[in-house]
N, C-alpha and C positions, 0 to 999 in steps of 0.2 A: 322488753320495753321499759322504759323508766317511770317508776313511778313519780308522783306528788315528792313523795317524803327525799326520794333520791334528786330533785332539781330542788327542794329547800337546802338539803344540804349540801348540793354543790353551790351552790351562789351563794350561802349563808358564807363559806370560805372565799369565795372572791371577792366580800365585803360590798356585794352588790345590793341595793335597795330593794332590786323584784325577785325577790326569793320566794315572796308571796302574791300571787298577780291581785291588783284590784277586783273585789267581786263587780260582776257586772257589766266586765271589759266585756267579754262573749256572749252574746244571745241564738248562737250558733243552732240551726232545724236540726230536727233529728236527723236527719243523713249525716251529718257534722260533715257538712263543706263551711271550707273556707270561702270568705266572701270578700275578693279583692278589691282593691283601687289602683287605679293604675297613674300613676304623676310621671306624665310624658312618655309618651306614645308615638318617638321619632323612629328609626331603622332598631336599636336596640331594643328600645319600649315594644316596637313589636315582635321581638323575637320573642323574650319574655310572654305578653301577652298568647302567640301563637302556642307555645309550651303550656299556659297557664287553660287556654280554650280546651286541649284536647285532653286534661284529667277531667274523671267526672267524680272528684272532690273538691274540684272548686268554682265557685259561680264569679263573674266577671260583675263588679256592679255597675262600676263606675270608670271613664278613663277620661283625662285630663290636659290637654294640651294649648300650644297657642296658636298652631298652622290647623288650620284648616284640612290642609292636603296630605297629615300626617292623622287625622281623626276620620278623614275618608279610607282612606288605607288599614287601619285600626276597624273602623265598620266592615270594612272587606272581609277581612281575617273572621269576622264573628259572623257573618252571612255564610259563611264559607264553611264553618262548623256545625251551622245547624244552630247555634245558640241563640237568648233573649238580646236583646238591644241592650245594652247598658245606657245608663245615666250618661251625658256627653258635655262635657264641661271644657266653654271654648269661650275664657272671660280674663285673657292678659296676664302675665307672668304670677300673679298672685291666684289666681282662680281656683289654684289646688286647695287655695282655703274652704273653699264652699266645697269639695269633697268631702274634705275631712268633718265636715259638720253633720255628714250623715253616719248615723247610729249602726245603719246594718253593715259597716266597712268593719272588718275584723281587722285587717292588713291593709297596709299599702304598700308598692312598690315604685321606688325613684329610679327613673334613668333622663336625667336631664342634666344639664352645662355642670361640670363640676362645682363651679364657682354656688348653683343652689343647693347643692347637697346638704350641706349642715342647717340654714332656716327650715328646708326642708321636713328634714329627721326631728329635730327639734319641734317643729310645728306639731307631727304624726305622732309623735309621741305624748306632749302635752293632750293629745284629743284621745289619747286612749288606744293608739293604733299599733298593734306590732309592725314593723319596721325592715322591709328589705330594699337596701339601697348598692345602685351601681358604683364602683371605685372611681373616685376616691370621697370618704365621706369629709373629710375637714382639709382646708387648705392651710392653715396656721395651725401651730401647738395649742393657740387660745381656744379654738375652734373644737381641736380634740377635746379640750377639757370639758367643755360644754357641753358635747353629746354624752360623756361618760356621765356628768354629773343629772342632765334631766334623765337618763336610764334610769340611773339608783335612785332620781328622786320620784321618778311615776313611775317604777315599775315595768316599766315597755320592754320590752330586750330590740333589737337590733341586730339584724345579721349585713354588713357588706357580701355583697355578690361575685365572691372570689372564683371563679368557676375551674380556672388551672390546682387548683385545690385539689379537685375531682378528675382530672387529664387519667387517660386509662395509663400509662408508663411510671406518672410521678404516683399514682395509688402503689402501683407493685412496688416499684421503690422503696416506699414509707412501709411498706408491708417487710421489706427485706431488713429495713433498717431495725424497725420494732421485732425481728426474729435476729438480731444481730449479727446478719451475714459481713456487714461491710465492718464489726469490731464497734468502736470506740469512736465516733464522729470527731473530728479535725477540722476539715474547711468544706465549704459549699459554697456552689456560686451559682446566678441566675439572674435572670432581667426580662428586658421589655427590646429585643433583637425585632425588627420589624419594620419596613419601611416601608412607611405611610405617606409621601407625600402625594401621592394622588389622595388619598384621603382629608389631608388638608388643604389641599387645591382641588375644589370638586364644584363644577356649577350646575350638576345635575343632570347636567344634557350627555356630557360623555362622562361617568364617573370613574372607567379605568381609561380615561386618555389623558392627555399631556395638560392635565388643567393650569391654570396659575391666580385663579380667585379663592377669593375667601371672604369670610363676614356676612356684608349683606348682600354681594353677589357670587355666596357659597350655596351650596346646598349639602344640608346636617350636620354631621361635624366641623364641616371647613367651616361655619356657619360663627362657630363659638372658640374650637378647638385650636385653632392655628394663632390667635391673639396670645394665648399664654404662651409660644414658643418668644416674641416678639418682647413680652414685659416682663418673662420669668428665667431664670440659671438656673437647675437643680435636677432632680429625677423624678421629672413629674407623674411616671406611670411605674411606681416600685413595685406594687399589688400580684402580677401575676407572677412575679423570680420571687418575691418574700415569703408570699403566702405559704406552700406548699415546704418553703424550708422553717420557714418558723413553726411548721405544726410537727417537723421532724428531729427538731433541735428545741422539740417544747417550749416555744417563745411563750410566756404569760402563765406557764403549768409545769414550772419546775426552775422555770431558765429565763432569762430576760436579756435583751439588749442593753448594753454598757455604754458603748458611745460609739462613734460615727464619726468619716472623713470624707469629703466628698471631694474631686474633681473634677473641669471642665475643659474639654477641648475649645480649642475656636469653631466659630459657625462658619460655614461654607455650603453645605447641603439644600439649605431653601433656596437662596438666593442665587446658587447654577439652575437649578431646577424654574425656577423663572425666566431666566434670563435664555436658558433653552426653548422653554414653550413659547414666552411671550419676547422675548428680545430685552436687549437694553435700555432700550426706552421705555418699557412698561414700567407705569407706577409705581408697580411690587416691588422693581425690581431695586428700587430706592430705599426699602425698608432696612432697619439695620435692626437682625434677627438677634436679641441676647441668649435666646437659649443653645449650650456647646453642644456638637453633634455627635460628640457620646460623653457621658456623664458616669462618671465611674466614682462608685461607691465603696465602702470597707465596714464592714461593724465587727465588734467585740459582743461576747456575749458573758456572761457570769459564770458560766460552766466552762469558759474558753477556747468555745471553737471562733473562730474568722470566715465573714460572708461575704463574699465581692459580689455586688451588683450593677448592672451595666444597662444606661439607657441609651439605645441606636434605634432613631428611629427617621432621622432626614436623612440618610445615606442610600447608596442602591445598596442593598443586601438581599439576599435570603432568611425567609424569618426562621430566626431559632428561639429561644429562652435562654442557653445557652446554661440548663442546669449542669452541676458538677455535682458529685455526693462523693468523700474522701473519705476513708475512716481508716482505722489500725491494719484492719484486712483485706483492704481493696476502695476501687472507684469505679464509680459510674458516670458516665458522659451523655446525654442527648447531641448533642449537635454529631457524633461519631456512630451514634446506637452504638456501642463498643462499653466493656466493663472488663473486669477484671479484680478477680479475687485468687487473693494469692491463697497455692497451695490445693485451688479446684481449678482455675482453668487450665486450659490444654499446655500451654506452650509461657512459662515462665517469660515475665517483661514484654509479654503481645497481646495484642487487643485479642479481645473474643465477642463476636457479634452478641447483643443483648439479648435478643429474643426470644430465645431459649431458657433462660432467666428470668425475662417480663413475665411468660406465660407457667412458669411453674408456681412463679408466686404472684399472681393475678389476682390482687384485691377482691375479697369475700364480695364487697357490694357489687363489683362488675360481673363475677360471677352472675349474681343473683337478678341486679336489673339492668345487662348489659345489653338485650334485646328491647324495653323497654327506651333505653336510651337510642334505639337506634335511629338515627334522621335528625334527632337533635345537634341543635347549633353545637359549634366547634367540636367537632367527633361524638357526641354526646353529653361532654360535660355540662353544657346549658342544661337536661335533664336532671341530672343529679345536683347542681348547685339550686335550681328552684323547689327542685324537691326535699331536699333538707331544709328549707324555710317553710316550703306549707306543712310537713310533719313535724315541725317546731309549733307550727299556731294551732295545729290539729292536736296536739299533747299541749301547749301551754307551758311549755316550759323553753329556757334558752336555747338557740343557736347553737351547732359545731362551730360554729364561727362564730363567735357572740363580739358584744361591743367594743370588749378592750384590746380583741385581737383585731376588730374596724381600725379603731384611732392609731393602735401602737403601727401597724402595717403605712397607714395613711400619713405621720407623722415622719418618717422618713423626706417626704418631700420638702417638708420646710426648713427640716434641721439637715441637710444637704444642701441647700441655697444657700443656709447660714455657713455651710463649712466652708462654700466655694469663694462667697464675701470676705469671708476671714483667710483667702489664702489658706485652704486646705485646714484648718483648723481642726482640733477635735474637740467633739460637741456630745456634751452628756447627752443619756438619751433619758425621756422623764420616764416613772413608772407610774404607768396610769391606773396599775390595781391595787398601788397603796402598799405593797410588800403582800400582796396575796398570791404573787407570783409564787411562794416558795412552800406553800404547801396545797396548791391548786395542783389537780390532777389532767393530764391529757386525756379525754373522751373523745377525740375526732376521730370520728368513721368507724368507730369502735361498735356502735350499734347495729345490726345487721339490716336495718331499714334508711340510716343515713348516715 
């Protein structure tokens, strides 16, 4: 377990402000449960929430929304556990304010329209609140700079809710890389492969059939989600391919990102997918969609490996992530299960099923709470990505995922719009720890509790 002195001196090197938290942030009972808040309580918010009811280290205070039918649903889940009623705050896009003004909230957790994420984090933080927020936390680089900078000035830490972080394949992986099976890191690749437009066209009545609404005759994501395909170009969902490579190529804790090239295909995927459901004459069907339907990314790193990232998400596809891991002595693939390290597998220049592989070097933590995770959203990652935030608030100290690896991850979507604007330009990337990247250390998952 870490101690005090061991998160003073880690954040003391990452030139962070909360190295020492405020006295008096926690008034945490003896049981030491964390005592949540929850800001929006839509399908996500309550996965979270449903994860969050069934530890008995944390008590539910408070949850916060503006639908009515998403706070009845929210009361379901806690009737449903057995637990107290929370606080129910149902007072118009601002009303998470009157959350935050209650004392016994230790944490809170955002999963609302990307576009509130950063007043959001900003807000929880300024009142004292540790901070776990759904991707992506900032939509602009100014936006980034803003949450890194109220972190360091209140002391809050911040974790984004990277959950493929925690995927049972990409732990062994990162397990394999840190025992230097695969050599000397070269290139990776990875993204947001998925194709959601029933998710962006969803009225609620049929959510896996042919929908073609969105906005205010969506239901939940179509709701918010499908506007930024419409007024944005870039990779607006980099989070789940970056994440899990940046903690393997120590992005922020030895290594940084250099700069960045983005490109865009033309759009064609929303606008069939309309014109199928609802015909040619529908009003959608007139909309002229900016966002390209795959977005392909490239970054440099300081250490000099190359990372392609790829966002497919209006096409028919099967979902992948489409990781790669390359190194001096082999590669691994997801979309093939297939690897190959030369000199152990079978059959020189042939794939060899991974499996064999995964499970020999199966991450200590899955090991340890892979039954624990079972039934948990996405294969169980939703279990171990909430559980390394309430064992952050429960110890008081930062995040495996702390804030400068939030922005630097989230940061990508803006300065990929900008490369796509400039004709594929290449675009610095900023360093948001101030040059602390270069003697910060990688602690992910390192601890045998998260």
């Amino acid at each position: 377990m870490k101690t005090r002195r061991d998160f003073i001196k880690t954040t003391a090197l990452a030139g962070a402000a909360f190295s020492i938290l405020p006295s008096g942030v926690f008034a945490s009972p003896a049981e030491n449960k964390v005592r949540l808040g929850f800001i929006g309580v839509g399908l996500r918010g309550q996965n979270h929430l449903e994860q969050a009811l069934r530890r008995n280290d944390v008590e539910v205070i408070a949850i916060c929304d503006i639908q009515q039918r998403m706070i009845d649903m929210s009361l379901g889940l806690v009737a449903q556990e057995g637990k107290r009623k929370p606080q129910v705050i149902l007072d118009g896009p601002l009303g998470y304010k009157k959350m935050l003004e209650n004392k016994d909230i230790d944490a809170v957790i955002i999963s609302t329209p990307w576009e509130w994420h950063t007043r959001m984090c900003i807000d929880s933080m300024n009142a004292k609140k540790y901070v776990g927020c759904e991707v992506i936390v900032g939509m602009t680089v100014d936006e980034c700079w803003d949450i890194v900078r109220t972190s360091e000035k209140t002391g809050m830490p911040l974790m984004m809710l990277e959950n493929v972080c925690y995927r049972r394949d990409v732990m062994a992986v990162l397990n394999m890389v840190r025992q230097n099976i695969f050599g000397e890191l070269i290139h990776l690749q990875g993204g947001y492969q998925h194709d959601l437009r029933e998710v962006k066209f969803n009225d609620g009545v049929n959510p896996y059939g042919h929908g073609v609404e969105f906005g205010e005759k969506g239901f939940s994501e179509a709701q918010w989600r499908t506007q930024h395909s419409i007024t944005r170009n870039g990779d607006l969902y980099p989070t789940h391919g970056i994440g899990p490579i940046a903690m393997m190529t120590n992005i922020n804790r030895g290594n940084r990102f250099t700069q960045l090239v983005s490109y865009a295909s033309k759009s064609r995927g929303l606008h069939n997918h309309i014109v199928k459901g609802g015909g040619e004459s529908h009003p959608n069907a007139k909309i002229n969609f900016k966002l390209g339907d795959v977005i392909t990314t490239m970054l440099n790193t300081a250490n000099g490996e190359t990372i392609l990232l790829q966002l497919d998400t209006n096409l028919p596809r099967p979902y992948s992530l489409g990781f790669r891991v390359q190194g001096t002595n082999g590669i691994w693939m997801d979309v093939n299960r297939s690897i190959y390290i030369e000199g152990q597998s079978p059959r020189a220049h042939q794939w060899e099923e991974a499996k064999t592989w995964l499970e020999k070097y199966d991450h200590p933590l899955w090991k340890k709470y892979g039954s624990d995770a079972a039934g948990a959203g996405h294969g169980g990652m939703d279990w171990f990505v909430l559980n390394a935030f309430i064992e952050s608030v429960k110890r008081k100290v930062a995040p495996p995922q702390d804030v400068y690896d939030a922005v630097t991850w989230s940061a990508i979507t803006p300065l990929s719009g900008k490369s796509i604007q400039q004709n594929g330009a290449s675009i610095d990337f900023p360093d948001f720890t101030n040059g602390a990247w270069k003697v910060r250390k990688n602690t992910f998952a390192l601890d045998d509790t998260y």
